[in-house]
N, C-alpha and C positions, 0 to 999 in steps of 0.2 A: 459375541465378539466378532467384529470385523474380519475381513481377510488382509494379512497384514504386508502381502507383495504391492496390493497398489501406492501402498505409502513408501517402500521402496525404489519405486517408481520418481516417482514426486519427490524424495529426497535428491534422486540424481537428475531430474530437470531444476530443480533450486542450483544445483552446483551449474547445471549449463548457462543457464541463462543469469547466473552471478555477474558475468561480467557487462550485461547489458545494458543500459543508460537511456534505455524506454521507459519510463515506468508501466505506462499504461500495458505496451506489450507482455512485459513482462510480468507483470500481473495476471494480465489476460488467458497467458499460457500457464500458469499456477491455478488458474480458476477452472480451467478445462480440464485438468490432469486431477484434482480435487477434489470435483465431479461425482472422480469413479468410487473416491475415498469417501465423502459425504455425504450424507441428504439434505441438500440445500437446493433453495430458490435462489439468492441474491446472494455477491458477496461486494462487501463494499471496503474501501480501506479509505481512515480521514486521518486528514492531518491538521495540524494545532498549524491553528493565525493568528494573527494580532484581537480578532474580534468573533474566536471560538475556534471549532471546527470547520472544514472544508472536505465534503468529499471528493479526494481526488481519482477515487476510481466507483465505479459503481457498476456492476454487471449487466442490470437487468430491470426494467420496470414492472410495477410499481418500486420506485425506490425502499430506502431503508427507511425502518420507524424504529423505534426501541432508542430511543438519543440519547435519553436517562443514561442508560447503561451504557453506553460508551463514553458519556460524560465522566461516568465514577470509574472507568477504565481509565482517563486520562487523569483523574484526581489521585487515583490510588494506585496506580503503574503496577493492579491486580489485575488478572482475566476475572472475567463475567458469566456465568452462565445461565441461561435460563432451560425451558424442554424445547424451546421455539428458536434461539438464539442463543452463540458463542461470540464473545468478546476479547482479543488480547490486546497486551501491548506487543507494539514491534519494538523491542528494545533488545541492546545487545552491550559488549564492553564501551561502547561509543556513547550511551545512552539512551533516548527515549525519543521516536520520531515518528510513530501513528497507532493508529489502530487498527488493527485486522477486525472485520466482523462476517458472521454467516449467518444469515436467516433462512427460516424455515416457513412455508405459508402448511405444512400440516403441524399440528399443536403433539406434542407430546413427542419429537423426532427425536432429539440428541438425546446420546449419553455421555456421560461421565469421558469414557475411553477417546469420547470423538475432541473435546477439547483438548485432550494429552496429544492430539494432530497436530494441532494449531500450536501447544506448548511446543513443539519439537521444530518447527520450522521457525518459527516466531523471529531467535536472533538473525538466521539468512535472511528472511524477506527484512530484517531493520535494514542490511547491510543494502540491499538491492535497493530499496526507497528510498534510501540515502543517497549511492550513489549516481540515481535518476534525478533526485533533486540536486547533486552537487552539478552533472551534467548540462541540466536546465538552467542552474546559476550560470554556470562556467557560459553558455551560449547567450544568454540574455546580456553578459559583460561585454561579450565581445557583439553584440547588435549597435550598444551603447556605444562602445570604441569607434564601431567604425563609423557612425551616425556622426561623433565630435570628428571625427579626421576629414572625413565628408563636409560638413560644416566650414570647417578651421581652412581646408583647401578651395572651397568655396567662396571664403574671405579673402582668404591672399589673392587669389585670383583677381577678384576684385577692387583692391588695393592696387596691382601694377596696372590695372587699366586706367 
């Protein structure tokens, strides 16, 4: 059994970095702190597109392999385990909005205990992925806004000459 302060650790950087509208950042410092929780090589989180998955965060080369199983993590809104790799959903009362994954390049690492980790954060990081992508909407609208006001004043302009 693990030593179970580093994950109290990691539960109180989830609440810090709750409010932040990085995603990658904020991942990035979940991945660092996790570290000390796990034995992992790679951690990667995908999210659902119109034409599959996308990894939108990825730690570490070689990338992620094992896609079967995050595929049935997305099919089945169950975690995945294997001895080499853990799979969750980031889901919360809002719903369903990626997957958390951790690989291992030594065969036989996890246990049992190490995915009840990733069970226990799973609904914070939905909330934080979420509001990283609401924030990336929210910024892309307004690039869009100001591009048509740009344009439209561009027109007029135009127009009184």
């Amino acid at each position: 059994m693990r030593d179970p302060r580093p994950s109290i650790a990691l539960y109180e950087l989830l609440e810090e970095i709750g409010a932040s509208s990085d995603l990658r950042g904020s991942v990035s410092a979940l991945d660092l702190r996790l570290r000390r929780v796990l034995p992992y090589n790679v951690m990667a989180v995908f999210l659902p597109a119109a034409n599959g998955l996308i990894p939108a965060y990825v730690s570490a080369e070689p990338g992620p392999t094992g896609l079967e199983m995050v595929k049935q993590v997305v099919e089945t809104r169950r975690p995945a385990f294997s001895r080499s790799m853990l799979a969750v959903p980031l889901d919360d009362d809002a719903g369903f909005v990626g997957v958390l994954t951790l690989y291992s390049s030594q065969p036989e690492v996890f246990e049992a205990g190490d995915l009840g980790v990733l069970l226990w954060i799973r609904a914070e990081m939905a909330q934080i992925v979420r509001r990283a992508l609401a924030a990336r909407d929210f910024a892309e609208e307004l690039a869009r806004m100001a591009e048509a006001i740009q344009e439209a004043s561009e027109a007029a302009v135009k127009q009184t000459a």
